[in-house]
KOLMAR-970779 format. One record per atom (N, C-alpha, C): x, y, z. Coordinates in steps of 0.001 Angstrom, whole numbers, padded with zeros to 6 digits, always signed. Atoms other than C-alpha are relative to their C-alpha. Example, Ala and Ser with C-alpha at 12.3 -4.5 7.8 and 13.67 -1.06 7.14 Angstrom:
BEGIN
+000890-001190+000000;+012300-004500+007800;+000900+001200+000000;-000820-001190-000060;+013670-001060+007140;-000770+001090+000730;
//
This chain:
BEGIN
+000547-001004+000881;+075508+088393+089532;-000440-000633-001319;+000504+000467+001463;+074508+085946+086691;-001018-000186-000137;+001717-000043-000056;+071088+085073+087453;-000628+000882+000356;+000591-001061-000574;+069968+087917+089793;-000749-000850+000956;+000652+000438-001435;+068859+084945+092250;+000801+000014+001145;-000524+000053-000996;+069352+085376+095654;-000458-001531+000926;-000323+001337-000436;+070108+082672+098055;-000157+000364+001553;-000306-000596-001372;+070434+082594+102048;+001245-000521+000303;-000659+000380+000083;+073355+081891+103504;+000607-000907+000428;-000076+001426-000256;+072878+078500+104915;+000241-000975-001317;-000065+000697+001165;+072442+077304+101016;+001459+000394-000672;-000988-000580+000846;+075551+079763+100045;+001238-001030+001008;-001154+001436-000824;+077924+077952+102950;-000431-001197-000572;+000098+000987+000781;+076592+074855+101703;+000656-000767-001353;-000260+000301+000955;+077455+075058+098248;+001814+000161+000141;-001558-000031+000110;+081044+076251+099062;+000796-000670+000672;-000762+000802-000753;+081555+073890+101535;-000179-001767-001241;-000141+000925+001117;+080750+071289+098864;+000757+000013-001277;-001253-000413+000766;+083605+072854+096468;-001140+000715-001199;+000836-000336+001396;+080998+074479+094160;+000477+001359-000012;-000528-001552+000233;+082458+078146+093255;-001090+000740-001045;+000902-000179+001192;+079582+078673+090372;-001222+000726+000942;+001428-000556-000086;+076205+080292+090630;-001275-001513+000066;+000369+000692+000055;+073937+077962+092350;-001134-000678-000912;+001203-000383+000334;+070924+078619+090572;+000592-000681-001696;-000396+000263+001205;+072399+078331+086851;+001346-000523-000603;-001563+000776+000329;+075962+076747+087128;+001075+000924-000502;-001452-000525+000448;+077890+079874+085524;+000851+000510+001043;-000988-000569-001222;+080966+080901+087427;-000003+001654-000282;+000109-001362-000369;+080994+084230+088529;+001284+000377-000228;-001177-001152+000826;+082929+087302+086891;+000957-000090+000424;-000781-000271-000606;+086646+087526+087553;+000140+000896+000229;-000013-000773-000156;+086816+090617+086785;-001184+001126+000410;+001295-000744-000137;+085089+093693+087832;-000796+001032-001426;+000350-000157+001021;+084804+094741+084446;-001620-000605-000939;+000744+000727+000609;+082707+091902+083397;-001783-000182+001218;+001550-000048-000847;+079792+092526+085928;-001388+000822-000619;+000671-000878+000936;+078504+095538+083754;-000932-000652-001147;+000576+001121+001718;+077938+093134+080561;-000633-001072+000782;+001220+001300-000819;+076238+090156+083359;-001067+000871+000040;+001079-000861-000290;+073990+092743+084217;-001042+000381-001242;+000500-000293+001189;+073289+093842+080969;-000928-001018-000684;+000512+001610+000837;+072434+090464+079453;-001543-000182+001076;+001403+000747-000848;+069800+089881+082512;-001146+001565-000292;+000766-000934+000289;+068224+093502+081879;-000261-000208-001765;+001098+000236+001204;+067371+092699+078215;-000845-000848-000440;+000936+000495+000249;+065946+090115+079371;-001178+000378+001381;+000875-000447-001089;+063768+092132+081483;-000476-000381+001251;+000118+001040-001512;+064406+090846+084792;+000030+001172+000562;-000009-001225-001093;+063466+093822+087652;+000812-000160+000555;-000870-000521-001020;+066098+092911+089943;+000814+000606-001113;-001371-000569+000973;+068829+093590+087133;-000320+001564-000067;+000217-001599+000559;+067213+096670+085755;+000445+000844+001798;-000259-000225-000868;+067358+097354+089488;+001643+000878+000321;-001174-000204-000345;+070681+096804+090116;+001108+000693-001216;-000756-000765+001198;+071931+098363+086835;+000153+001544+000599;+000226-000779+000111;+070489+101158+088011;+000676+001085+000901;-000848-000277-001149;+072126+101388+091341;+001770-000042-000565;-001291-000297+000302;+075454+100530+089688;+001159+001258-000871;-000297-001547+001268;+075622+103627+087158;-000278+000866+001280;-000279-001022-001349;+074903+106056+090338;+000937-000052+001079;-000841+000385-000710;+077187+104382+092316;+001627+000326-000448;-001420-000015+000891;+079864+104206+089508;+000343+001935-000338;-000410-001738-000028;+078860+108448+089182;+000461+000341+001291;-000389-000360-001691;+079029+108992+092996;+001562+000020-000174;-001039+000539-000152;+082521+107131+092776;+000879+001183-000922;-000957-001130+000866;+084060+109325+089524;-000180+001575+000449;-000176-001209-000775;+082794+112584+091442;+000800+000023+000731;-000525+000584-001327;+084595+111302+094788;+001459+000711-001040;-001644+000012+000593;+087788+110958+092351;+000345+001559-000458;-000022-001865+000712;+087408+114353+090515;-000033+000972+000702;+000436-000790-000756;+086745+116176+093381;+001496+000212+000986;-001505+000408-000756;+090159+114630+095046;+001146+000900-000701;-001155-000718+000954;+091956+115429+092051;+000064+001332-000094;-000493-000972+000177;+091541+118410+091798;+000150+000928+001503;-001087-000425-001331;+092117+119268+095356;+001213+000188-000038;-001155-000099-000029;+095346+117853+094983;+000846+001121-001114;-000112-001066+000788;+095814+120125+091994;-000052+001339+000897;+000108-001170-000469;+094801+122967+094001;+001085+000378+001001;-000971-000194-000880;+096850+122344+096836;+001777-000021-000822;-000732+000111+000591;+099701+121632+094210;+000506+001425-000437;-000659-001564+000898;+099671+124976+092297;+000100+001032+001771;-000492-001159-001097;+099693+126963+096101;+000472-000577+001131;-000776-000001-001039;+101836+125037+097827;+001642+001217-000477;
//
């Protein structure tokens, strides 16, 4: 997720069979957390790269989809809570 280049995965086995854990393309190592994917993303959308803006775009609908999913649970369990 640091560059926004994609690879195939003859070059991606490659690199990991050669101990490389980094981003082939630009050498940074990739996010530990999933926190820090938001702010990679970010950085490549101001610099106006289409896939990013792309994938920004997909990750904020994805990330709503996901907090509906949860909210929707919760308060099930709420519901079923107050009439059990």
């Amino acid at each position: 997720v640091c560059c926004m280049k994609r690879i195939c995965n003859g070059c991606d086995v490659a690199a990991k069979l050669g101990g490389m854990n980094d981003c082939v393309f630009c050498r940074t190592p990739f996010p530990k957390i999933d926190d820090d994917i938001p702010a990679t993303i970010q950085k490549r959308v101001s610099k106006k790269d289409p896939l990013a803006i792309a994938l920004g775009e997909k990750y904020c609908h994805f990330r709503a989809k996901i907090l509906a999913m949860i909210q929707t649970r919760v308060a099930k369990k709420d519901h079923e809570a107050i009439n059990f």
